[in-house]
C-alpha positions in Angstrom: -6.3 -29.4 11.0 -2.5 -27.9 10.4 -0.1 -29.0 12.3 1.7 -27.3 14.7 5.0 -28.9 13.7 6.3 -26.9 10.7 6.5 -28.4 7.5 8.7 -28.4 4.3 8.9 -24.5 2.7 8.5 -26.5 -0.3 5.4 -28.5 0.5 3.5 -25.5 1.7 4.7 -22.5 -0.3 5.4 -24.0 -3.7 2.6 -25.9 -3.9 0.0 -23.4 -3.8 -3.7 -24.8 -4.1 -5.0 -22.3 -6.7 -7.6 -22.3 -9.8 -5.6 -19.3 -11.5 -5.4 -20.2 -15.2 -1.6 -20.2 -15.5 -2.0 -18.8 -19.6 -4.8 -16.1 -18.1 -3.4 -12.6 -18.7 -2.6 -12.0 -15.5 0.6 -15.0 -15.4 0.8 -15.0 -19.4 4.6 -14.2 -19.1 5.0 -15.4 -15.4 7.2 -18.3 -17.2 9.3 -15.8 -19.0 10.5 -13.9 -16.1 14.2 -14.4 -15.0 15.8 -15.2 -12.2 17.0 -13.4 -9.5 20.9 -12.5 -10.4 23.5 -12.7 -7.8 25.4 -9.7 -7.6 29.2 -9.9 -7.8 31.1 -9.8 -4.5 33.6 -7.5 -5.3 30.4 -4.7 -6.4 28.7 -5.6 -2.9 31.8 -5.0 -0.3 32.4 -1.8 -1.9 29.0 -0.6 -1.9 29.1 -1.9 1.5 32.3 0.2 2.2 30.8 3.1 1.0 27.7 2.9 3.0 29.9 2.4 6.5 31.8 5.4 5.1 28.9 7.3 5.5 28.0 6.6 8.5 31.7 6.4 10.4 32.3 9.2 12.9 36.4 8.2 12.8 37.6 7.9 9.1 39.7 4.8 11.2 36.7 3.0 11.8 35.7 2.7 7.8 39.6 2.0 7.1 38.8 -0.8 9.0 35.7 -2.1 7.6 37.5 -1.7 4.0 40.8 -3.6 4.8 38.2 -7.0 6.8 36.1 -6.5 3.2 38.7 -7.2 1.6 39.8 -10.5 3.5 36.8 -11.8 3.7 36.5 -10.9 -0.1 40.1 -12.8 -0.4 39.1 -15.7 1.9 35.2 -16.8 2.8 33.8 -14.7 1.0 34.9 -16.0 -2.5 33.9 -19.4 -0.9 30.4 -18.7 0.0 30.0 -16.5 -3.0 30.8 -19.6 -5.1 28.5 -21.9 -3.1 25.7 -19.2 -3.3 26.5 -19.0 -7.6 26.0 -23.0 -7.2 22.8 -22.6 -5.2 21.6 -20.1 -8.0 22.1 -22.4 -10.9 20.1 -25.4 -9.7 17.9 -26.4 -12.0 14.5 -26.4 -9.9 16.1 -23.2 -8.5 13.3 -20.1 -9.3 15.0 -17.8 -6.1 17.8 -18.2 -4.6 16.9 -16.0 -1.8 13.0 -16.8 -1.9 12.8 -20.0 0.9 15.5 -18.5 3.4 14.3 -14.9 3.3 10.1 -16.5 3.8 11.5 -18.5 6.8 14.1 -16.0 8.3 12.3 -12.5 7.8 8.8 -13.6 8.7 7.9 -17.2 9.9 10.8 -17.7 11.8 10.2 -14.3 13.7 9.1 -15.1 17.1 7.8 -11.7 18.2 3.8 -10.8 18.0 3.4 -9.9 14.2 1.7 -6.9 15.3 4.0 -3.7 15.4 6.9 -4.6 13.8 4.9 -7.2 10.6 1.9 -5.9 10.2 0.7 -3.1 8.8 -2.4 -0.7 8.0 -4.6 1.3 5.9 -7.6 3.6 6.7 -9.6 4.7 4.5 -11.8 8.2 4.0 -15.0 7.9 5.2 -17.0 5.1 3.0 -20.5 5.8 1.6 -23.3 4.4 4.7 -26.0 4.0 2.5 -26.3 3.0 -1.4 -27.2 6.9 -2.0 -23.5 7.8 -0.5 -25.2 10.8 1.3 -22.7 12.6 3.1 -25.2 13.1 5.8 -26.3 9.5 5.7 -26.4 8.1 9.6 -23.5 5.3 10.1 -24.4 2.1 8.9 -21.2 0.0 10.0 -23.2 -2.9 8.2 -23.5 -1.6 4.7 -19.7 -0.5 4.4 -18.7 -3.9 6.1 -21.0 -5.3 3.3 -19.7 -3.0 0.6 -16.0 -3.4 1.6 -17.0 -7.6 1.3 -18.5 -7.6 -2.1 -15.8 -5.0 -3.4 -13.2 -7.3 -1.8 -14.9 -10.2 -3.6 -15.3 -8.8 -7.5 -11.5 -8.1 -6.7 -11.0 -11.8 -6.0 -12.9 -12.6 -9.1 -10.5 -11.0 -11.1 -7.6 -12.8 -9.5 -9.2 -16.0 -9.4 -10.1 -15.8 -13.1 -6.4 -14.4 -13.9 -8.3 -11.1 -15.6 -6.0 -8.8 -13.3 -3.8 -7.0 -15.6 0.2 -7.8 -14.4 2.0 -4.7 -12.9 4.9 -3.4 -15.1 8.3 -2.1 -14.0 8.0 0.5 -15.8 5.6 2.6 -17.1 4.5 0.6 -20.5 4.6 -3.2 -21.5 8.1 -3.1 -23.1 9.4 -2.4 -19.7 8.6 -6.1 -18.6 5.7 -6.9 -16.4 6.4 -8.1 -12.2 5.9 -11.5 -10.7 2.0 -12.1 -9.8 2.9 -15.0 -7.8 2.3 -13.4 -4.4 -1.8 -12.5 -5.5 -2.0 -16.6 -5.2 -1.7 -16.0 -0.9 -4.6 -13.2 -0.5 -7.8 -15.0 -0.6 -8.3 -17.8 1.5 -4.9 -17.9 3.3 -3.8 -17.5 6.6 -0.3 -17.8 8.8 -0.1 -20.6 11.3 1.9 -21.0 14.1 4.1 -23.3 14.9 8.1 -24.7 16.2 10.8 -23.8 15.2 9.0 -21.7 12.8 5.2 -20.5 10.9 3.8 -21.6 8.1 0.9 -20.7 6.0 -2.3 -22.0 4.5 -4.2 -22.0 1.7 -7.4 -23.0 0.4 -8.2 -23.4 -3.5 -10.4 -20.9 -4.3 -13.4 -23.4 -5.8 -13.0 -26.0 -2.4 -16.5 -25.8 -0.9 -15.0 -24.4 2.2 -13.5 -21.1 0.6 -16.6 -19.8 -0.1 -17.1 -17.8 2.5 -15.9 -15.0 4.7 -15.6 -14.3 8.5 -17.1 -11.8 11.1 -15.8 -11.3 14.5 -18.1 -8.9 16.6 -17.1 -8.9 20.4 -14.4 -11.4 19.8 -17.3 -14.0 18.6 -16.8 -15.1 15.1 -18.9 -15.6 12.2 -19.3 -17.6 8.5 -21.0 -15.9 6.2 -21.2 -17.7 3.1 -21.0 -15.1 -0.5 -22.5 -17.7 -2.4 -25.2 -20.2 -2.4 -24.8 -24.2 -3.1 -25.1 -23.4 -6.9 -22.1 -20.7 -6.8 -24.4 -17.7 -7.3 -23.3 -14.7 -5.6 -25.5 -13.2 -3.1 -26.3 -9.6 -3.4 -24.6 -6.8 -1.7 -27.9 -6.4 0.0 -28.1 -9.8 1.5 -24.9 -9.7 2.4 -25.4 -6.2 4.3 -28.3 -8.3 5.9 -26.6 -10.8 6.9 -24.1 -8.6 9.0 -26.7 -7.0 10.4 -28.0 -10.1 11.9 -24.4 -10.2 13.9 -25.0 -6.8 14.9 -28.4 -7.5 15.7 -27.5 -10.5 18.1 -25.0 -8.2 20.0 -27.5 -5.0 20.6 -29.5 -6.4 24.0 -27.7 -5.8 27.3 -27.8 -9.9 28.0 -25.8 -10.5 25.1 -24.0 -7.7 24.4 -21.1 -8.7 26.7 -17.9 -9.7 24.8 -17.1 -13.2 24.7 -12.9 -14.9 26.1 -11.0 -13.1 23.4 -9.4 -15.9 21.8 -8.0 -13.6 18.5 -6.1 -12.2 21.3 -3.9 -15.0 21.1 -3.7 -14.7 17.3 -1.3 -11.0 18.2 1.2 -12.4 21.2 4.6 -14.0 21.1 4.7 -16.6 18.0 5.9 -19.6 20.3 3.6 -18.8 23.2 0.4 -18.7 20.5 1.5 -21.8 18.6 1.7 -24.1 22.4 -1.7 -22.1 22.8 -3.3 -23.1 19.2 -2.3 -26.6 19.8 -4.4 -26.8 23.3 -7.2 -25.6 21.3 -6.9 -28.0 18.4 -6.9 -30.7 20.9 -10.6 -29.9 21.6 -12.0 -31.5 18.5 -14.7 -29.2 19.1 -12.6 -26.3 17.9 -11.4 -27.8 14.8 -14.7 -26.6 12.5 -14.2 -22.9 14.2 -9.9 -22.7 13.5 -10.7 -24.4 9.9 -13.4 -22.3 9.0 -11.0 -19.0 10.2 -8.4 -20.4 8.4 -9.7 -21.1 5.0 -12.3 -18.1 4.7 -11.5 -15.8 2.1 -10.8 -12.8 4.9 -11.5 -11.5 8.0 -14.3 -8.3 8.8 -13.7 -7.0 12.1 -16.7 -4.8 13.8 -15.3 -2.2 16.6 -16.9 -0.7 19.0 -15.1 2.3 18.9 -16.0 5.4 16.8 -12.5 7.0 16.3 -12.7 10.5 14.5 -9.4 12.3 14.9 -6.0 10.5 12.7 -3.9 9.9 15.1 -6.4 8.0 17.0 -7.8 6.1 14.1 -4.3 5.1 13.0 -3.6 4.1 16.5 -6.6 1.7 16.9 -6.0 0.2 13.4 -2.5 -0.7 14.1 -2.7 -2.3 17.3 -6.8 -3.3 17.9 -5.9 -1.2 21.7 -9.3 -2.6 23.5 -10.2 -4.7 20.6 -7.0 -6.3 19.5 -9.4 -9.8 20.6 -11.7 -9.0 18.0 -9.3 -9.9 15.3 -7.4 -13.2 13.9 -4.2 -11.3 13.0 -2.9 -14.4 11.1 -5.0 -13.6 8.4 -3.6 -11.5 5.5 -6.6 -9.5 4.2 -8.4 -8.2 7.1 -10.8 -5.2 7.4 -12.1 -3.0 10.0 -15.4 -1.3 10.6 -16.1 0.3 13.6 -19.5 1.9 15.1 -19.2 5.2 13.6 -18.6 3.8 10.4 -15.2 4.6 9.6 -13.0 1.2 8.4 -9.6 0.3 7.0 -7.3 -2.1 6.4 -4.8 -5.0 8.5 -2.5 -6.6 6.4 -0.4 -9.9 7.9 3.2 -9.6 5.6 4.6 -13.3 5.2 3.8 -14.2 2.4 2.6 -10.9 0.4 4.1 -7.9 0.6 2.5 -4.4 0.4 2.0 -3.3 -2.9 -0.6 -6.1 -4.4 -2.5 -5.3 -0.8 -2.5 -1.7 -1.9 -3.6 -2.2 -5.4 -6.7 -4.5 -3.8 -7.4 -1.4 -1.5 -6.8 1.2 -4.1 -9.7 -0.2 -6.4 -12.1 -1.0 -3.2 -11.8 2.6 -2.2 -12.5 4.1 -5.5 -15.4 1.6 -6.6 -16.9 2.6 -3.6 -16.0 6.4 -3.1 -17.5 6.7 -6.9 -21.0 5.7 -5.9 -20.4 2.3 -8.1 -22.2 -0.8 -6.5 -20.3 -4.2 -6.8 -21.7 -6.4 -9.0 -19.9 -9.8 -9.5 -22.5 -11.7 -11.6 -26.0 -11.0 -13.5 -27.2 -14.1 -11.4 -27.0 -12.7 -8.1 -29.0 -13.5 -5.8 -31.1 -11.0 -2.7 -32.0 -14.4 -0.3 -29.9 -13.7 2.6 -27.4 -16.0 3.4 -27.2 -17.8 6.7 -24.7 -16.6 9.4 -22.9 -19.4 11.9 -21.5 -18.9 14.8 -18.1 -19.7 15.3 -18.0 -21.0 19.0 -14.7 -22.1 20.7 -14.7 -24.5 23.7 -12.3 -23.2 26.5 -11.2 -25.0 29.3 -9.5 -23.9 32.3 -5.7 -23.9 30.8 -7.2 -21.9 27.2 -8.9 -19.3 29.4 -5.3 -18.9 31.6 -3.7 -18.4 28.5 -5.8 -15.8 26.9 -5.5 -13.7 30.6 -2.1 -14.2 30.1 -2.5 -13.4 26.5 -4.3 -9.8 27.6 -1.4 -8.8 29.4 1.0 -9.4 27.2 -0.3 -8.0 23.9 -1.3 -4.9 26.4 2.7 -4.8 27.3 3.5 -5.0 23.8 1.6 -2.1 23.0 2.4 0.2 25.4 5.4 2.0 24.2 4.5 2.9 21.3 3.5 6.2 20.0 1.8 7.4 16.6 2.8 10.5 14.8 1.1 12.3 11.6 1.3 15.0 9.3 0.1 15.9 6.1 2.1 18.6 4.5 0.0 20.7 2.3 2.7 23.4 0.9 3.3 21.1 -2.1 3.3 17.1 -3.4 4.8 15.3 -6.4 3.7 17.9 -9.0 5.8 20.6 -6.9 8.4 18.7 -6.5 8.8 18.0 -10.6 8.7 21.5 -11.3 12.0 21.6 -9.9 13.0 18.3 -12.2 13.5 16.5 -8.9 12.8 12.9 -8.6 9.8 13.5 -5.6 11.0 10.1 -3.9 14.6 11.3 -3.8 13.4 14.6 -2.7 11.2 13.3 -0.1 14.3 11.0 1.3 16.4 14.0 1.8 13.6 15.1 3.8 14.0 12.7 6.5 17.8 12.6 6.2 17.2 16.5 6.9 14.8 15.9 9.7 17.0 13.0 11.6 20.0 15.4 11.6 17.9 17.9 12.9 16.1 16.0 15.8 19.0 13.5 16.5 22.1 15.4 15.4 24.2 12.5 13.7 23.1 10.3 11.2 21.6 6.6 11.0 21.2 3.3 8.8 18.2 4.1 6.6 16.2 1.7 5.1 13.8 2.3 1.8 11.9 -0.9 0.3 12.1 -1.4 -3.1 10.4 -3.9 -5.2 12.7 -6.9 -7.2 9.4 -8.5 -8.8 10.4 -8.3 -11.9 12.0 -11.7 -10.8 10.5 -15.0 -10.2 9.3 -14.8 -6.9 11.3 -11.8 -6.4 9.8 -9.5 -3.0 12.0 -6.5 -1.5 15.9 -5.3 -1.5 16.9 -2.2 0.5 18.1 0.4 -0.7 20.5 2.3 1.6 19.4 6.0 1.7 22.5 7.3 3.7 25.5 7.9 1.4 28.3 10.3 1.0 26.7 12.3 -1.1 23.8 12.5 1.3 26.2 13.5 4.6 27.2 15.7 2.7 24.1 17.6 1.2 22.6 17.7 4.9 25.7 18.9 6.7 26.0 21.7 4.4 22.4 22.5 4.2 21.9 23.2 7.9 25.6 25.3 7.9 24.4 28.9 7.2 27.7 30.1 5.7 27.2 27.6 2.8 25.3 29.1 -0.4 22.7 28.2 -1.8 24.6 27.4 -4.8 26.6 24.4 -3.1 23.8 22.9 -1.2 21.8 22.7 -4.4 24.6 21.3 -6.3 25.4 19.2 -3.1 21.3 18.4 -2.9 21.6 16.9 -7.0 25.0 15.0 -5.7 22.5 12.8 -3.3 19.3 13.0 -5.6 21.9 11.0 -8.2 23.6 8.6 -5.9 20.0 7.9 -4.8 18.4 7.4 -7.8 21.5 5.3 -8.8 21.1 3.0 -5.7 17.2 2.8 -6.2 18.0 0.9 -9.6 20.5 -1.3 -8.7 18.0 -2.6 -5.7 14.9 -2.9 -8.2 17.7 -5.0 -10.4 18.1 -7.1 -7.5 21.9 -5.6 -6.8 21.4 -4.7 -3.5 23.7 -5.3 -1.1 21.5 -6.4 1.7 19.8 -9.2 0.3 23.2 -10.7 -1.1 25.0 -10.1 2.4 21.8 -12.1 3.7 22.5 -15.3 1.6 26.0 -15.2 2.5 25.2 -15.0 5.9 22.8 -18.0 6.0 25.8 -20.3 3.9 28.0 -19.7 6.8 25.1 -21.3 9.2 24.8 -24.5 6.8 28.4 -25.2 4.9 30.8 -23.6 7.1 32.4 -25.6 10.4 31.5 -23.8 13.6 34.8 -22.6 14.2 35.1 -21.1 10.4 31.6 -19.3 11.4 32.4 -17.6 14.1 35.7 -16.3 12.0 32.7 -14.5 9.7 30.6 -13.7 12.1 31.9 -12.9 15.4 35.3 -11.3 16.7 37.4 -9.5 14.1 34.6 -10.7 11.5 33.3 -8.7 8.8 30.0 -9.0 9.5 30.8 -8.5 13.6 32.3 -5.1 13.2 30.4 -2.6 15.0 30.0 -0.2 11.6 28.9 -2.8 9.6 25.8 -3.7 12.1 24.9 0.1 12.6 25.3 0.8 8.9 22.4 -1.9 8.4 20.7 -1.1 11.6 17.4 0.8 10.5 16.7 3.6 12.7 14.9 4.9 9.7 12.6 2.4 8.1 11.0 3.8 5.2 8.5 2.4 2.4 6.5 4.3 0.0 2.9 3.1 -1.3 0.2 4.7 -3.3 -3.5 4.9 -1.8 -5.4 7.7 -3.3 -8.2 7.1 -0.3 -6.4 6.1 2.6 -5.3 9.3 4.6 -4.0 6.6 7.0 -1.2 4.2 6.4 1.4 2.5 8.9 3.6 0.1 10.5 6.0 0.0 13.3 9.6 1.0 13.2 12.4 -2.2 13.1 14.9 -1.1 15.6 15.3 -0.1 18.9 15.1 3.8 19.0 14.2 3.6 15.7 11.4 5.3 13.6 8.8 3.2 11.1 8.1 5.8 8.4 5.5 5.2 6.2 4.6 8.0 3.7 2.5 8.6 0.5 3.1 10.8 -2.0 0.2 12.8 -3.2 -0.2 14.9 -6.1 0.0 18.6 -3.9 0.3 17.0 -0.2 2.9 14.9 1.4 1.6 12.2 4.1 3.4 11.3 6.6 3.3 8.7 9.8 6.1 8.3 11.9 5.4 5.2 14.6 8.4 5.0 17.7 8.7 4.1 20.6 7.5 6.5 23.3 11.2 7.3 24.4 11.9 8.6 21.1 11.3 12.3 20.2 9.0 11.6 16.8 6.8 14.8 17.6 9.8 16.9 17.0 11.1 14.4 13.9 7.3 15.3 12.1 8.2 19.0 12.9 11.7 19.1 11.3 10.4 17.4 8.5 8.1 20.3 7.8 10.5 22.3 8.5 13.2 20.5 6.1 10.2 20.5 3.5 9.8 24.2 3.8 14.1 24.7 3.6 14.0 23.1 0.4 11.7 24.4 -1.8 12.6 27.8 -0.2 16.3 26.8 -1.5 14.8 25.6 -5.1 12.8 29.1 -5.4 15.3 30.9 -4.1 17.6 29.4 -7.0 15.0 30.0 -9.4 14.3 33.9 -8.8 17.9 34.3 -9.2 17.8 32.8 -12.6 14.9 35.0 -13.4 16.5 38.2 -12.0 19.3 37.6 -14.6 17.4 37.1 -17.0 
């Protein structure tokens, strides 16, 4: 059983229990990668100057962030910059961000990982039947079936190391991204614990790994998708074998829904880790926690039938009634409910969103295309047995899973779910007008802020250093100069439509500008991060406080709203999934997930219910329309002199 004391990053992230060929394709140059560079501090503080310039109401206010950049730059600063430089140059050193951004961004986190770690994807409507009628009646056990075996000759191709590496660019000579992160999908799973979480994970041959979970009414389920000899049971038998769970659930005497103990699983990270290890005292719970723990994911089966977006995103994101019937510590998780519909939970420690995509990407299209999973020419229709799962409760684990209820049902409770999905133009209208369609779609929420909110915020996009050993996110920083600029003077009516368009490139540049340096790992976020944490460990406390509080660089009130993300914003690519989201990162802020599709733009804006994000989805239809109506505009002009 895993303890609940936390154990060396090292031990339990380094060491990663895998059967991966390390010379298979898919971590052939793995070795050759470089390391993540360390940006000079002189290039940081004065992208960091800039960005507070942006945002400073009083030009005094950015005077003064400039003149404490540059004595910190003159004093600590070159300090900790030389002690990060040193940290970087170890020799065992692959990251130097890797181990305090894994503890400090996610397991140290102490909040429920639901809302503001978590996030979703729902799918279109999966066949019901191996014909893929569109009339077929909902079978929640063939797509749960479907989505398993899918899932499964996905795995294959991981475990085997046949998935082809992801480039930075658009052909091999650009460089191929780290892979390392595909080693934490299948059979993993977070684990609570003080001061902070770790995770698990099973080799993918161990006896134990060979299975996947069910949880129907909060009960939970093995289901085993091969046989003693490592053949592969048949989609069939595995659709069989879910039924069974349905099956046991239908009468009215055992249809009632058992203590949700996955409830605990989505609550405050300190309160479930004293929780989990009341469980694990009951050696009777071991088998059940293990067996959770080391499955290769998690099927959910809801009883609700939701029909309408909005309402399907909502449910995905947060479970509402069923949030029990879930172990949200587990990073691949999928959701079928009665009606049939399903989608996607991911848990973000340890992987971040694109290699969850890519999974999802190729489950939804196998399946949408009418192609039935096959993972071997041995498999096998005997149906494979289902165990229950049971936990042993006493008196103080059924108190804590009450207590549990309410306070997931608190935490859920403010926040609201937004949609849209712009249909005037996507990406392919947007490159007629030789417009990056990121960049462009940026703007758009610069645009609709100013519009909703009047001023402007700290704006976060994600984007991807895996061209780096171990490398994850950096953030770039949407709101610039440039940007104030192009959205002040494209709401002012006396401006032409000359200026705003030459104003509108001006941001389009600077953003396209920024979006590289992040992707080469010069950020300025990260960097400031690692700074920060030196100060915690070589730094006396009263040098500290000198950095971090008072008249500190890092304490002035520009610099913590310039990095204060109102706007959170990440982009990912699901052809299938008309439903994709997370929750915003700051108070009064906005999460704002979006997809770019080839003539549509998707939008979900999450935020708190205080927050006007009916009216933010509104502007931003109405910036979307304000732009290309600028673009057109410019372009009939050049027409009617020619």
């Amino acid at each position: 059983m895993p303890p609940v004391e936390t154990p060396d990053w090292h031990d339990w992230r380094m060491q990663v229990p895998t059967v991966i060929p390390t010379d298979s394709v898919m971590f052939r140059n793995q070795h050759k990668l470089p390391k993540l560079p360390l940006p000079k501090l002189d290039d940081t503080l004065s992208r960091l100057v800039r960005s507070c310039e942006a945002l400073a109401e009083r030009p005094e206010a950015a005077q003064q962030v400039k003149r404490k950049a540059e004595a910190f730059e003159q004093g600590p600063g070159s300090k900790l910059q030389t002690l990060l430089d040193q940290k970087r140059g170890q020799p065992e050193m692959r990251n130097w961000l890797a181990r305090d951004w894994d503890e400090q961004a996610y397991m140290a986190y102490r909040d429920s990982v639901v809302i503001n770690v978590s996030y979703y994807f729902g799918f279109k409507r999966l066949p019901q039947s191996a014909q893929a009628s569109p009339n077929a009646k909902p079978d929640p056990a063939y797509v749960a079936a479907s989505i398993a075996a899918t899932a499964l000759e996905f795995r294959q191709l991981v475990t085997q190391g046949l998935l082809e590496p992801e480039l930075v660019g658009r052909s091999p000579e650009d460089g191929e991204l780290c892979m390392e992160s595909y080693k934490w999908a299948f059979n993993a799973c977070r684990v609570p614990a003080s001061p902070s979480d770790y995770a698990v994970k099973t080799r993918e041959d161990d006896p134990a790994a060979q299975c996947f979970v069910v949880v129907k009414r909060n009960r939970f389920y093995r289901i085993p998708f091969a046989d003693e000899q490592g053949r592969p049971y048949s989609t069939e038998a595995l659709r069989q074998a879910i039924q069974t769970v349905i099956d046991a659930h239908a009468s009215a005497s055992s249809s009632a829904a058992a203590p949700p103990v996955g409830i605990l699983t989505g609550i405050n990270r300190d309160h479930w880790a004293e929780a989990y290890g009341h469980l694990a005292a009951y050696p009777a719970n071991i088998p059940s926690i293990r067996t959770i723990q080391q499955s290769a994911f998690v099927i959910c089966l809801d009883e609700a039938e939701p029909t309408e977006i909005v309402d399907f995103s909502r449910k995905l994101w947060t479970g509402e009634k069923e949030a029990g019937n879930r172990w949200w510590d587990k990073p691949l998780q999928w959701v079928v409910y009665r009606n049939g519909e399903s989608g996607f939970i991911g848990e973000h420690s340890c992987m971040d969103g694109t290699p969850t995509a890519r999974l999802n990407d190729y489950l939804s299209k196998r399946l949408l295309s009418g192609e039935s999973p096959v993972r071997s020419d041995h498999e096998i229709s005997r149906v494979p047995a289902v165990k229950d799962l049971p936990f042993e409760l006493d008196a103080t684990s059924k108190q804590q899973i009450e207590a549990a209820e309410t306070e997931f049902a608190e935490h859920i409770k403010p926040y609201d779910v937004h949609y849209t999905l712009y249909t005037r133009y996507g990406k392919e209208g947007i490159k007629k007008m030789k417009t990056s369609p990121d960049g462009w779609v940026q703007m758009l929420f610069q645009m609709a802020y100013y519009l909703t909110f009047h001023r402007f915020c700290g704006t976060y996009e994600a984007a991807q250093t895996r061209r780096y050993q171990l490398g994850r996110t950096e953030t770039v920083r949407i709101l610039t100069p440039e940007v104030v600029a192009f959205v002040k003077a494209v709401v002012d009516e006396s401006a032409s439509t000359t200026d705003k368009l030459s104003l509108f490139r001006a941001a389009i540049a600077q953003h396209g500008k920024d979006m590289k340096l992040a992707s080469a790992g010069m950020g300025i976020d990260r960097h400031l991060f690692g700074l920060k944490m030196l100060t915690g460990k070589e730094f006396s406390d009263a040098d500290r406080k000198a950095v971090m509080e008072g008249d500190g660089l890092f304490a002035d009130p520009l610099v913590q709203a310039s990095g204060t993300w109102k706007m959170s914003t990440s982009q990912i690519y699901i052809e299938n999934a008309p439903s994709y989201g997370w929750g915003p990162v700051a108070e009064g802020g906005l999460g704002i997930p979006y997809m770019i599709h080839p003539h549509t733009l998707q939008l979900t804006v999450t935020c708190t219910n205080d927050v006007p994000g009916a009216e933010f989805v509104r502007n931003f239809e109405k910036a979307a329309d304000l732009l290309m109506d600028l673009h057109e505009a410019e372009a009939g002009q050049k027409s009617a002199r020619l």
